[in-house]
Structure formats: structure tokens, C-alpha cells
C-alpha positions in Angstrom: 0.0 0.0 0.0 1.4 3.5 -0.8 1.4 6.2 1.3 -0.4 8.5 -0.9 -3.3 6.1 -1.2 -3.1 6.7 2.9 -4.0 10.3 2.9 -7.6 10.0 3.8 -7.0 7.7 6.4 -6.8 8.9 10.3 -6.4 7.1 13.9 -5.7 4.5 12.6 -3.0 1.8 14.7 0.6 2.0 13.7 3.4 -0.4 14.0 7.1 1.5 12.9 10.5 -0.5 13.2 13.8 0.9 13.3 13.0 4.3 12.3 16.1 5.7 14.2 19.6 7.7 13.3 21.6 4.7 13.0 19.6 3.3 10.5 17.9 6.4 8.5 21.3 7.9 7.1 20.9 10.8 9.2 25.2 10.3 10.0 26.5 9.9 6.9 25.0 12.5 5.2 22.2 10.8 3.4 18.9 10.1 5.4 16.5 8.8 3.9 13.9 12.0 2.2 10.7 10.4 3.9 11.6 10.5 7.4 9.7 14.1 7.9 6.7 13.3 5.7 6.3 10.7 7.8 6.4 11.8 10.9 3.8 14.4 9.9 1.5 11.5 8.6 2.1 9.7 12.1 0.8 12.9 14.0 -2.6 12.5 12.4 -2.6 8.7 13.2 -3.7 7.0 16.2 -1.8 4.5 18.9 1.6 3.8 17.5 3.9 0.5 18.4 7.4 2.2 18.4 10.3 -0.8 17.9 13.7 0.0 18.3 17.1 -1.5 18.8 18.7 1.1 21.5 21.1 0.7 24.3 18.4 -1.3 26.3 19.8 -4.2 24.8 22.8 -3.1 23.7 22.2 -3.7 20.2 22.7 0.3 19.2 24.7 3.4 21.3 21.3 5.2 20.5 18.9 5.9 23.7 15.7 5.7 23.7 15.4 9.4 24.6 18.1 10.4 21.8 15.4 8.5 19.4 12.6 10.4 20.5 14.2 13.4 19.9 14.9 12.4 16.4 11.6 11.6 15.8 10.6 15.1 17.4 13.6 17.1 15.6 12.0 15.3 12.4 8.3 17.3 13.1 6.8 14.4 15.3 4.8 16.5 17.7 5.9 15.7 21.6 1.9 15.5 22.9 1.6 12.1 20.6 4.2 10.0 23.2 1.1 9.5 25.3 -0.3 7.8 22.4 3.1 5.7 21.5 4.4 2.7 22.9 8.1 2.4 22.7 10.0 -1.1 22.9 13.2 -1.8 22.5 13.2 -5.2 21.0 17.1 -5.6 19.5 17.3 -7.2 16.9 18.7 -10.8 15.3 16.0 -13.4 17.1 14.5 -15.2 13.6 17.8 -13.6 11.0 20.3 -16.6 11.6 17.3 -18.8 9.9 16.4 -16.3 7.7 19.5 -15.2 6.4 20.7 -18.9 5.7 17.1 -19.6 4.0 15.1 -21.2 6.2 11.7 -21.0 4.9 9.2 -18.4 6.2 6.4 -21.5 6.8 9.0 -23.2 8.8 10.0 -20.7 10.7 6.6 -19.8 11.2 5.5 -23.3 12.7 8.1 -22.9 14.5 7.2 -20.0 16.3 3.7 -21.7 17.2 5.4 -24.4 18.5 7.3 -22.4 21.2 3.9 -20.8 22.1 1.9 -24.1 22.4 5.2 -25.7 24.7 5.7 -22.5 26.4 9.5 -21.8 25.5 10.8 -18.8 24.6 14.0 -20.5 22.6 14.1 -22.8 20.0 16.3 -25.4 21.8 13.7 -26.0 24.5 11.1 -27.7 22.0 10.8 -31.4 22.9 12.5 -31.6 26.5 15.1 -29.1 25.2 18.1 -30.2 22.6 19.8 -32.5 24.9 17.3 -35.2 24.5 17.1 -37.8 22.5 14.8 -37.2 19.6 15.3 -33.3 19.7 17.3 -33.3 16.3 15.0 -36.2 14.4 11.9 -33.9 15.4 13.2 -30.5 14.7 14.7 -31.8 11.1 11.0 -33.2 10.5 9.4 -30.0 11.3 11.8 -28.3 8.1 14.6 -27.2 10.1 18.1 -27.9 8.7 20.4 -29.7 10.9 22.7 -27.0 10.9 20.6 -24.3 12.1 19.7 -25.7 15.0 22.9 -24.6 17.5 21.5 -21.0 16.6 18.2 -20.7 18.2 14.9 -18.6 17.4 13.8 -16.5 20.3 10.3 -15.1 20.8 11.2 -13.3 24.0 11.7 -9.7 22.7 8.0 -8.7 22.5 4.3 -9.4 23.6 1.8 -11.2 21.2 -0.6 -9.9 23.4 0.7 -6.7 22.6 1.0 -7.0 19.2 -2.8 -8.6 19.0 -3.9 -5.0 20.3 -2.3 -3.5 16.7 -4.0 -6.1 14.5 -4.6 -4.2 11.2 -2.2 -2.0 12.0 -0.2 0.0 9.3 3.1 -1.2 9.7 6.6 0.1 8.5 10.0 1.0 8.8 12.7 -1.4 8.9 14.8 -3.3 6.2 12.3 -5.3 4.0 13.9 -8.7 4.6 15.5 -8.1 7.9 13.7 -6.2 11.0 10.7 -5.6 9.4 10.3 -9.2 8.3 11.1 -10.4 12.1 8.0 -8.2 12.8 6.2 -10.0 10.3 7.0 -12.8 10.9 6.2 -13.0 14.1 2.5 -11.4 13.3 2.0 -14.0 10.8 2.4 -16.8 13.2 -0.8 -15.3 15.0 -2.5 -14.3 12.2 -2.3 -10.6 13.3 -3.3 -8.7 10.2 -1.5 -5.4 9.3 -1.5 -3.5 6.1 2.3 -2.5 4.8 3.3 0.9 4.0 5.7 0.6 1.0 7.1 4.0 0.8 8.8 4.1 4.5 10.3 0.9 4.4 13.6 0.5 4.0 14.8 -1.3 0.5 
């Protein structure tokens, strides 16, 4: 969905990944030219979902503070924080399987998996990957062998917080890295959202 095609549309639920200095090309001289049109759109929206990877986690030297003052310095107005929930999720728990190939429907039963046995890592299905069987079951499930020393985690955000933003806009993000995480992770709960192609990164 493009943005332009958005312009009618008000209070509605947003989801936006990433959207931070680090990432935007504010250092090196070339951020990215929709940063401020968005944040006006955002001002007219409704409850936003604010991920980023900050010093929280340690994933970025960014604060969360420094971040918000981005966003601000970038024409988001300072009254909508009451309206924002900010999370700082890091980043990297599904990209070791995605980035080697792993299907998205594997990964995906995957994730319902964890859920149903109620682990939060990968290597905890099926009494954990010390027993017996762990390796024959994962492998039968879609999961190559090799992947399976480098664990999904599910631990760095709420379904039940994400299941309040169902059809939520969502954007930011690279396309097939922390924005598919998101995603991905929506998918697996068949929480519907509606993607804003023209602030997403790639």
C-alpha cells in the first residue's frame, strides 16, 4: 500500500521499526527524504507501536530518549508520546534462519510451536536439545540440521501486545530483515497489518 493512497486515512494503529539515526542515514549525510513526511503522517494517526534497537539491549549506542528526539527534531509532535508505545526489541532473534534460507512457513510453525510448549528459545522444544529425539523432530518439522545450534527466540515482544495493533499500518525497517522479524512474528498469529511501502527501508 502506498502512502499517498493513505492520505484519507486517520487514527488508525501504527506499528514503525527501526526508524532511528543509525539506520535512517541521518550520519553519513544521506537520510532517507521520507523521514519528515512521515512523521507528519504519524501525527494525524492514532496508537503507534514504536520498535527500536537502542542501548536497552545493547544492540545500538542510541537511547531511547536520543530516538525520540529524532523523531521530534523530524516534526513528530511531543503531545503524541502518550499515544506511543516504545519497545526496545534488538534485533537478530529469527535472522540466523532467515538469512541462511530457512523458509518463512518453517520458521513460522516454529514459532507456534514455542507458544503451544511455552519456551521462549528454540532449543527448548521437545524436553530441550539435549534429548534424544530433539534433532529427528526439529529436522522433520523443516529445520536444517545446521541451524539448529542457533536458536529462534520469541522473548523480545508481547503477542498480546502486538494482537492489540492487528490491522495496523506497519513500516519501517529493512524489508527482509527487521521488518520481516515483525512480520514474521505477526503472521504466526495471524495478526493482520497492512504494509506501508514507501517508508520501508529497500
Amino acid at each position: 500500500m502506498r502512502y499517498h493512497n493513505l492520505l484519507e486515512g486517520q487514527n488508525s494503529r501504527c506499528i514503525v521499526v527501526d526508524v532511528q539515526p543509525i539506520y535512517t542515514g541521518l550520519y553519513d549525510g544521506n537520510e532517507l527524504t521520507w523521514i519528515d513526511e512521515l512523521m507528519q503522517w504519524l501525527n494525524r494517526q492514532g496508537p503507534i507501536l514504536m520498535f527500536v534497537n537502542a542501548d536497552d539491549t545493547g544492540m545500538t549506542d542510541e537511547s531511547i530518549g536520543e530516538i525520540q528526539q529524532y523523531w521530534e527534531d523530524s516534526g513528530f509532535d511531543p503531545g503524541n508520546w502518550n499515544r506511543t508505545e516504545v519497545v526496545d526489541k534488538g534485533y537478530g532473534y529469527f535472522r540466523a534462519w532467515m538469512d541462511e534460507g530457512v523458509p518463512d512457513n518453517v520458521i513460522i510453525k516454529v514459532i507456534r510451536l514455542m507458544y503451544q510448549q511455552k519456551v521462549t528459545d528454540s532449543r527448548e522444544l521437545f524436553d530441550g536439545d539435549e534429548s534424544d529425539d530433539y534433532v529427528e523432530k526439529m529436522t522433520q518439522l523443516g529445520v536444517p540440521e545446521e541451524m539448529l545450534d542457533d536458536g529462534l527466540s520469541v522473548e523480545w515482544t508481547s503477542v498480546a501486545q502486538l494482537k492489540k495493533y492487528n490491522g495496523a499500518y506497519l513500516m519501517g525497517g529493512g524489508r527482509e530483515e527487521c521488518l520481516k522479524e515483525v512480520q514474521l512474528l505477526m503472521n504466526a498469529f495471524n495478526i493482520k497489518y497492512k504494509l506501508v511501502q514507501d517508508f520501508i527501508y529497500g
